[in-house]
C-alpha positions in Angstrom: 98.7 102.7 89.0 97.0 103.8 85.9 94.4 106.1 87.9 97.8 107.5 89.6 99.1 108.5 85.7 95.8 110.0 85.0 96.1 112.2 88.0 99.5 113.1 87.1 99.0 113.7 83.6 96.5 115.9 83.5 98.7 118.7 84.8 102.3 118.5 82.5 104.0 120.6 85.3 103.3 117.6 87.9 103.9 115.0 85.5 107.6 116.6 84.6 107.9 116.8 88.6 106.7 113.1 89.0 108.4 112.1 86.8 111.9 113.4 87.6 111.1 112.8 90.9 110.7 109.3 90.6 113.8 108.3 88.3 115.5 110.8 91.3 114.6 107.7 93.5 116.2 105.5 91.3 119.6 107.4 92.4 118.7 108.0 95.8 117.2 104.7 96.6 118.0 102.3 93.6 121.8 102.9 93.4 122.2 102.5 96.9 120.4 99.1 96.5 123.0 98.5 93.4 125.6 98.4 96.1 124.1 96.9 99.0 124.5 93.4 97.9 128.3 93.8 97.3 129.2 96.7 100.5 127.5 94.0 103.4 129.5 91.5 101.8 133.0 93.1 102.0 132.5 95.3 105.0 130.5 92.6 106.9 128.1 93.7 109.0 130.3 95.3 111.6 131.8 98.3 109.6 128.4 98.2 107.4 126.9 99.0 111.0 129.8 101.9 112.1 128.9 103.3 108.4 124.7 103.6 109.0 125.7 104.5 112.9 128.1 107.6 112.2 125.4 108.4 109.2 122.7 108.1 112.1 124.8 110.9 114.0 125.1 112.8 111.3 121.8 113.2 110.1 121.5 115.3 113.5 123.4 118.3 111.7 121.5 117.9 109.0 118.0 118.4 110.5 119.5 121.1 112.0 121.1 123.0 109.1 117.7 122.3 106.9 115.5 123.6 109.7 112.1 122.9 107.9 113.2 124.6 104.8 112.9 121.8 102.7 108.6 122.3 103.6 108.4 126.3 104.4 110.4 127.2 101.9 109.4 125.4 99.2 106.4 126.3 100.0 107.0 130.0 99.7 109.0 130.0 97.1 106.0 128.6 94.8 103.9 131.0 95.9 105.3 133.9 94.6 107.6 132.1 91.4 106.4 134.5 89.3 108.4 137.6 91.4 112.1 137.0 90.9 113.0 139.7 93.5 110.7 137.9 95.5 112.4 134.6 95.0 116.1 135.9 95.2 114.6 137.3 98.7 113.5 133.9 99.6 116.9 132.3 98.0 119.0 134.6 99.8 117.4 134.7 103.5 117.4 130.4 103.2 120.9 130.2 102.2 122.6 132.7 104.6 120.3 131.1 107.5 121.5 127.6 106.6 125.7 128.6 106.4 124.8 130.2 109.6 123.5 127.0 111.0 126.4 124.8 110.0 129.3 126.3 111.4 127.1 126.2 114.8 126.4 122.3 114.1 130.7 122.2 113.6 131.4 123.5 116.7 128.3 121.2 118.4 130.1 118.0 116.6 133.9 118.8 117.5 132.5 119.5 121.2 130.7 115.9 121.0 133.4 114.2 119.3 136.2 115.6 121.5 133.6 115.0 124.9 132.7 111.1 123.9 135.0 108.1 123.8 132.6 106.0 121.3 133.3 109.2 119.0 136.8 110.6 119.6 138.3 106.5 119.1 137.3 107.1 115.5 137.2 110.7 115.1 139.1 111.0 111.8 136.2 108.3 110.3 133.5 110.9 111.9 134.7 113.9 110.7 134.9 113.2 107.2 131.3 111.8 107.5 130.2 115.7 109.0 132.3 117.5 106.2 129.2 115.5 103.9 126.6 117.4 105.4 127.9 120.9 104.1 126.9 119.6 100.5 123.6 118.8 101.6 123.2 122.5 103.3 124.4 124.3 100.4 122.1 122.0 97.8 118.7 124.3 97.4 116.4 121.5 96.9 113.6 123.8 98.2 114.4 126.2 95.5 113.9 123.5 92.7 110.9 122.0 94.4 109.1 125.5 95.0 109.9 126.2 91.1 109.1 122.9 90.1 111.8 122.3 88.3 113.0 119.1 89.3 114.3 117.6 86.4 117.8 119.6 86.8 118.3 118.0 90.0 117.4 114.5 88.3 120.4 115.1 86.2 123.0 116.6 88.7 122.5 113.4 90.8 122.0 110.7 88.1 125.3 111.3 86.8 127.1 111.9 90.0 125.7 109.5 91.9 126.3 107.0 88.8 130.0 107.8 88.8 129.6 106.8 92.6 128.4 103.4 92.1 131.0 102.7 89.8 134.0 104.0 91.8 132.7 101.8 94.9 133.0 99.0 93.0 136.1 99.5 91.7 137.7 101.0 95.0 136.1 99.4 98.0 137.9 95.8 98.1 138.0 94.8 101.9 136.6 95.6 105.3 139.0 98.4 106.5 137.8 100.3 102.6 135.3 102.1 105.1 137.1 105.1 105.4 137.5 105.2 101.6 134.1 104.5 101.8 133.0 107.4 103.7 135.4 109.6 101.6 134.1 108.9 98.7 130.0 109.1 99.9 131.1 112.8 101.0 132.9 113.6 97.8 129.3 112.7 96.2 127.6 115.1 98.3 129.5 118.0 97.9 129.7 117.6 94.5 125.9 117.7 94.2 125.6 120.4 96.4 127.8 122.8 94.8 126.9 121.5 91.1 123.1 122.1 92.6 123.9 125.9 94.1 125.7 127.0 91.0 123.7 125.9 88.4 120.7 126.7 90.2 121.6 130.5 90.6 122.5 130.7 86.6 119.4 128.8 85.5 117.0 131.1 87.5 119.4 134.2 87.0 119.4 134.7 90.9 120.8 137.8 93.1 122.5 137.4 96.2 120.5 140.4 98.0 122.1 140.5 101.8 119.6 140.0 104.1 118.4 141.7 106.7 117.8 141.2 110.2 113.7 141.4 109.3 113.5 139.1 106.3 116.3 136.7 108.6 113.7 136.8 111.5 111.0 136.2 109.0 112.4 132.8 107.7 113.2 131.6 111.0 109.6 131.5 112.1 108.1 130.4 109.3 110.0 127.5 109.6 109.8 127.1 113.2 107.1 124.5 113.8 108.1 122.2 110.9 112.1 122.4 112.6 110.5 121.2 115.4 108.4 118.6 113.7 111.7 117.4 111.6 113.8 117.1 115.2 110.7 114.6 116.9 110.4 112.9 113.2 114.0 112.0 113.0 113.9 110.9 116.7 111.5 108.2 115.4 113.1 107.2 112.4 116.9 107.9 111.7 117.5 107.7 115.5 116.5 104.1 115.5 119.7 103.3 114.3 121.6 106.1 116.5 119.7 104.6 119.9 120.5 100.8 118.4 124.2 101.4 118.2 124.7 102.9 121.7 123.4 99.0 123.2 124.3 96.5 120.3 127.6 96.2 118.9 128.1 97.4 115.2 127.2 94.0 113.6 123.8 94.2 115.0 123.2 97.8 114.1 124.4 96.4 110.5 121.5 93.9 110.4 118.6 96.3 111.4 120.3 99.1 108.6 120.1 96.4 105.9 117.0 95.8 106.2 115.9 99.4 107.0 117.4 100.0 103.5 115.9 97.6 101.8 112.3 99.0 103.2 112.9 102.6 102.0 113.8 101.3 98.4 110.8 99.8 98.0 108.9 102.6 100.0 110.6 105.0 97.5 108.3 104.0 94.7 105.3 106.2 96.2 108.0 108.9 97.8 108.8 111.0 94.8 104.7 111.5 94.2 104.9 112.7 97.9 107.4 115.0 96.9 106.3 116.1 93.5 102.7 117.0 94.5 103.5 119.1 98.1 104.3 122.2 95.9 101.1 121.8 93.4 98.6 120.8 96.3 99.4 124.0 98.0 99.2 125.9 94.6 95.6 124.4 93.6 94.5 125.5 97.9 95.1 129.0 96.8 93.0 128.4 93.7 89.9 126.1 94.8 90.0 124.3 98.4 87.4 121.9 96.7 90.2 121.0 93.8 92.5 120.4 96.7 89.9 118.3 98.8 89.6 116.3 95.4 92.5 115.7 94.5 93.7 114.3 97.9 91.1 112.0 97.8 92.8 110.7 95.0 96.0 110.3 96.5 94.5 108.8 99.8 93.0 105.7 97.7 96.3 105.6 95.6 98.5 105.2 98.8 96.2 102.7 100.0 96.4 100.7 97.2 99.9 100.7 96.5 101.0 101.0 100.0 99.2 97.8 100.9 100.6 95.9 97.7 104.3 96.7 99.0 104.2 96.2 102.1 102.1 92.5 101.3 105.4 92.2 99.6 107.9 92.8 101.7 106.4 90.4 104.7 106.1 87.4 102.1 108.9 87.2 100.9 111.3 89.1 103.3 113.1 85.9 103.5 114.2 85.3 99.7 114.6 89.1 99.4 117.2 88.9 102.5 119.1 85.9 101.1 119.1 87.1 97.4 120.5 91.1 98.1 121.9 90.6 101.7 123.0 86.6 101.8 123.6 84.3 104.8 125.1 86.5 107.3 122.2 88.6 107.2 119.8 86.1 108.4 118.6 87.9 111.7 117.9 91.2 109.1 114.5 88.7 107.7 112.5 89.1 111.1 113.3 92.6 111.0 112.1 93.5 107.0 108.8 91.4 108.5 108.4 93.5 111.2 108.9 97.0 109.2 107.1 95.4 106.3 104.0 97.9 107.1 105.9 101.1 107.3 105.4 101.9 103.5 101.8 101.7 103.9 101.5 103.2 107.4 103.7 105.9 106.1 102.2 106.6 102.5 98.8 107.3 104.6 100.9 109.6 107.2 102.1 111.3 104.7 99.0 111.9 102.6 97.3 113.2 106.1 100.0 115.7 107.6 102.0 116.6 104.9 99.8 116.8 101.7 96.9 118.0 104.0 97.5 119.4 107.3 100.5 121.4 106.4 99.1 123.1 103.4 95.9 123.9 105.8 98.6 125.9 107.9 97.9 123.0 111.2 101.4 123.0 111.5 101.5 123.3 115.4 98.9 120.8 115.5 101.4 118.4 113.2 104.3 119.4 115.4 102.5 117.9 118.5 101.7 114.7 116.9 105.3 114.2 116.0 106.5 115.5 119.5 104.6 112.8 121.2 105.4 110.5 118.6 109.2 111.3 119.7 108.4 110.8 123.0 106.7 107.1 122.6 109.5 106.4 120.4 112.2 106.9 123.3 110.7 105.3 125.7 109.7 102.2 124.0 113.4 102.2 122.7 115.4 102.7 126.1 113.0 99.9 127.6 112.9 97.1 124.9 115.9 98.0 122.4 118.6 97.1 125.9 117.2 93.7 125.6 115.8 92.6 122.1 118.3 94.9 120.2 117.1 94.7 116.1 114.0 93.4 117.0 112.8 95.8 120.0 114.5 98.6 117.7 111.7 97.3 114.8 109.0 97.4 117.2 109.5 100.6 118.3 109.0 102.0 114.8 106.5 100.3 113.9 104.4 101.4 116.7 105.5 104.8 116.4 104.4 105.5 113.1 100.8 103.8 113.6 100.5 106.4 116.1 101.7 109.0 114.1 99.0 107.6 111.1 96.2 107.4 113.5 97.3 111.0 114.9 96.5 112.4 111.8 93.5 110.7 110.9 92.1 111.5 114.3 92.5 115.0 113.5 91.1 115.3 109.9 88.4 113.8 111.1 87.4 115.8 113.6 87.9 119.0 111.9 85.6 117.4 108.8 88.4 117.6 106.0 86.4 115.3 103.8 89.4 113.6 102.1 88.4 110.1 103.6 
């Protein structure tokens, strides 16, 4: 961890990012965690399930509305920071693109919901969990990132998200709360979004400049291949719980969620740094490919290092950590944090491969393949095993999905002779 400071601090720019970034985990991550204990206990694991299986179908829309952004444009956007036409081009293209995309995903959902019992039974419930995703589309994370200016978004969802915890525990009191539940989770999100948008256009005194066709065109295919990549990498993680919920009943789904959650709070220590450094390690390529070979290097033995220390963690003592934050009706969720125990370090190295190296190499069809067949294994392996052993083949699944993914990667660095290894 020291050697991971060092890194950082030797640039102040990426050590503002990191930092922000990683108290941003606190809110996207740690909160959640603040209300785990006391949600699985008063919704029980039924309506905790219906809430992670409607999110599940939402996150759908939301891969759809971001459509890569969150990578492409970020990525554009800090290459040419220093041209604020340039970046109100960018700004503008990304935004109008994303509106665009929503009120297609809004006439997708109504057509699902309206076309599916499992859906329309509950539709009110559903809707209110889609109106959500509009905050999300209209939040310019990519815009903050590609600036590196994170610590304004740090603040806009600190508070709000603070405010959040506090209402849930005041409001939620029983099992049917869900709805207010879902009401309030969407209030959050628009909030941020619109807070983010707003304050993001005064801060960097933006122009709306109406796009054309061209610079519409333009943004679509530069974001094309990591669209694709983001459909077949959600079909291998947040469709676990989708796929789980259309065999198990809700209580089920609710055990492999808790645990799933408990996973990516620990696996968020190392996720802001994955975050934080994508805009700089693309900004030191265009400098020195031998600074970004270096510095990679550095990461790969941080992620090892760390990686390997959490996910040691989480299979040791998956069964106090279950008992302590979940309690006794979450006893199956304990097999299921053992089994998933090694995504944080499967994933850290992933992540240090594709995304920190590949992408900013411009092998983003190559990553798009991985991922596609990634997809593929993932489905099959699910709608074989996940029928019969539920949680536990759902667990499986993922867990040999992303060693593929990992190995993938490495495969290909090596055989190209990207000398971060």
């Amino acid at each position: 961890m020291k050697r991971l400071l060092k890194i950082i601090s030797s640039n102040k720019v990426l050590f503002q990012n990191f930092t922000s970034l990683s108290l941003l985990q606190l809110a996207n991550y740690i909160f959640p965690i603040i209300t785990l204990p006391y949600l699985v206990r008063v919704l029980g694991p039924e309506k905790y399930g219906l809430i992670n299986f409607a999110s599940a179908f939402t996150a759908y829309f939301t891969i759809i509305t971001d459509y890569g952004f969150n990578l492409s444009a970020t990525k554009e956007i800090s290459v040419n920071r220093n041209n604020k036409e340039k970046v109100s081009e960018i700004f503008s293209s990304v935004l109008t693109i994303k509106i665009l995309l929503f009120f297609l995903s809004s006439v997708i959902f109504y057509l699902i919901v309206g076309m599916f019992a499992i859906f329309s039974n509950d539709s009110g419930f559903y809707t209110i969990m889609f109106i959500g995703v509009l905050g999300i589309v209209i939040f310019p994370l990519w815009l903050y990132q590609g600036l590196e200016q994170m610590k304004y978004i740090l603040i806009i969802n600190v508070v709000i998200r603070s405010v959040t915890v506090v209402i849930i525990f005041l409001a939620v009191k029983v099992q049917n709360d869900y709805l207010l539940l879902a009401v309030l989770y969407t209030i959050a999100q628009i909030l941020i979004g619109a807070t983010g948008l707003i304050f993001g256009i005064r801060r960097f005194k933006l122009k709306y400049l109406f796009p054309s066709k061209v610079q519409l065109l333009d943004q679509l295919k530069k974001g094309w291949d990591l669209f694709l990549s983001s459909i077949w990498i959600n079909l291998y993680t947040t469709s676990n719980v989708f796929i789980l919920g259309l065999f198990a009943p809700n209580n089920v789904v609710g055990y492999y969620a808790a645990a799933d959650k408990i996973r990516i709070a620990f696996q968020g220590i190392l996720s802001s740094m994955s975050q934080s450094v994508f805009p700089y390690v693309n900004k030191i390529l265009s400098e020195s490919y031998e600074k970004f070979i270096n510095f990679n290097k550095k990461l790969l033995s941080i992620a090892v290092i760390v990686g390997l220390f959490i996910s040691l963690s989480l299979f040791l003592f998956a069964k106090p950590i279950v008992n302590i934050v979940l309690g006794n009706e979450y006893l199956p969720s304990i097999i299921v944090l053992r089994i998933i125990a090694w995504l944080p370090l499967i994933i850290f190295l992933s992540n240090i491969f594709g995304i920190q190296t590949m992408l900013p190499l411009n092998y983003q069809k190559r990553f798009s393949q991985i991922v596609f067949f990634a997809a593929v294994i993932n489905l099959i392996i699910s709608f074989l095993i996940v029928p019969y052993y539920f949680e536990i083949g759902t667990s499986i699944s993922m867990l040999i999905t992303e060693i593929f993914v990992t190995f993938s990667f490495f495969v290909f660095i090596k055989k190209n002779k990207i000398q971060i290894i």
